[in-house]
C-alpha positions as CSV (number, residue, x, y, z in Angstrom):
1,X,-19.8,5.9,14.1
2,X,-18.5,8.0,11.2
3,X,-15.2,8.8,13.5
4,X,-14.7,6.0,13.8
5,X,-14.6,4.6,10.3
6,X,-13.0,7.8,8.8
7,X,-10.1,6.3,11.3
8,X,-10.0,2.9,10.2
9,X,-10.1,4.3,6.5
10,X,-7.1,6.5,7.3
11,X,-5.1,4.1,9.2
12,X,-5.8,1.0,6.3
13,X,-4.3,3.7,3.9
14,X,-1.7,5.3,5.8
15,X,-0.5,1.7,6.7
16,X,-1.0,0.7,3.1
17,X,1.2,3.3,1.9
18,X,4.0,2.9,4.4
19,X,4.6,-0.9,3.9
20,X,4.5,0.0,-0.1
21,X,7.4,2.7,0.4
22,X,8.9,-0.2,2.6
23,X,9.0,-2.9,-0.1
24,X,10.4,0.0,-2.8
25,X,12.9,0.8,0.0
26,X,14.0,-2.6,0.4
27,X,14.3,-3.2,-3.3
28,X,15.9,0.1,-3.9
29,X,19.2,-1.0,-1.2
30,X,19.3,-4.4,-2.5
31,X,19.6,-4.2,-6.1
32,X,20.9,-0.3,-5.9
33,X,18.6,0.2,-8.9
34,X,15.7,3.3,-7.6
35,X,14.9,3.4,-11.2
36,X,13.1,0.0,-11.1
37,X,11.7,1.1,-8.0
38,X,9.6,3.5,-9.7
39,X,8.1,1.1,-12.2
40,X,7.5,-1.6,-9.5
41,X,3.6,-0.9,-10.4
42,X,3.7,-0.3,-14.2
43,X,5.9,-3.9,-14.7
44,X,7.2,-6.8,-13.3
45,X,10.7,-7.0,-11.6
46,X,11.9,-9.2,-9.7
47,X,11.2,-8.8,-5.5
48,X,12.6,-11.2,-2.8
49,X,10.2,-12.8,-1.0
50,X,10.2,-10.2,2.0
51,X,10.0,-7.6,-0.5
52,X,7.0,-9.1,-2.1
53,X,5.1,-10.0,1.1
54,X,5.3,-5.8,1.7
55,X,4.0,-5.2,-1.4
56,X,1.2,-7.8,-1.3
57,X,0.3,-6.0,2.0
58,X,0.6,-2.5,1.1
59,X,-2.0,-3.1,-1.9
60,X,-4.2,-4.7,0.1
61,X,-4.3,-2.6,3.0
62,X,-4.3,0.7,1.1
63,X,-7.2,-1.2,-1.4
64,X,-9.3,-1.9,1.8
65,X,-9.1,1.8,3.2
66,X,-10.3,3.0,-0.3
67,X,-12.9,0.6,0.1
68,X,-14.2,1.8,3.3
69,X,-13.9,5.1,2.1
70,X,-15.9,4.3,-1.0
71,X,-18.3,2.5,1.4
72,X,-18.1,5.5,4.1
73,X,-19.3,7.7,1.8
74,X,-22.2,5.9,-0.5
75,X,-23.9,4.6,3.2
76,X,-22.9,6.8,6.0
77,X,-22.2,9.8,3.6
């Protein structure tokens, strides 16, 4: 049972992660400004819509996995 949520924790995050540097990526080549790419968290530019649905996905998926990592470790610890 713990292999198997230390997985899904790992893949929420890893998949998290990806679709994040996917949605910087994709801002980076369309606007040619990497600069605002690395204050895409810290304030608000302005995304495209695909850009923006693989951000809203990254930060979920990569807030889930910390989640069941939080919740890994408090009940199956």
């Amino acid at each position: 049972m713990n292999l198997i949520v230390t997985l899904i924790e790992n893949l929420l995050i890893g998949a998290g992660i990806i679709c994040l540097l996917l949605a910087i990526t994709q801002y980076g080549r369309r606007t040619s400004d990497w600069g605002g790419a690395c204050v895409l968290f810290v304030k608000r530019i302005d995304l495209s819509v695909q850009e923006h649905k693989w951000y809203r996905i990254g930060v979920s998926s990569f807030f889930l996995g910390v989640v069941v990592r939080i919740l890994n470790l408090t009940l199956l610890g």
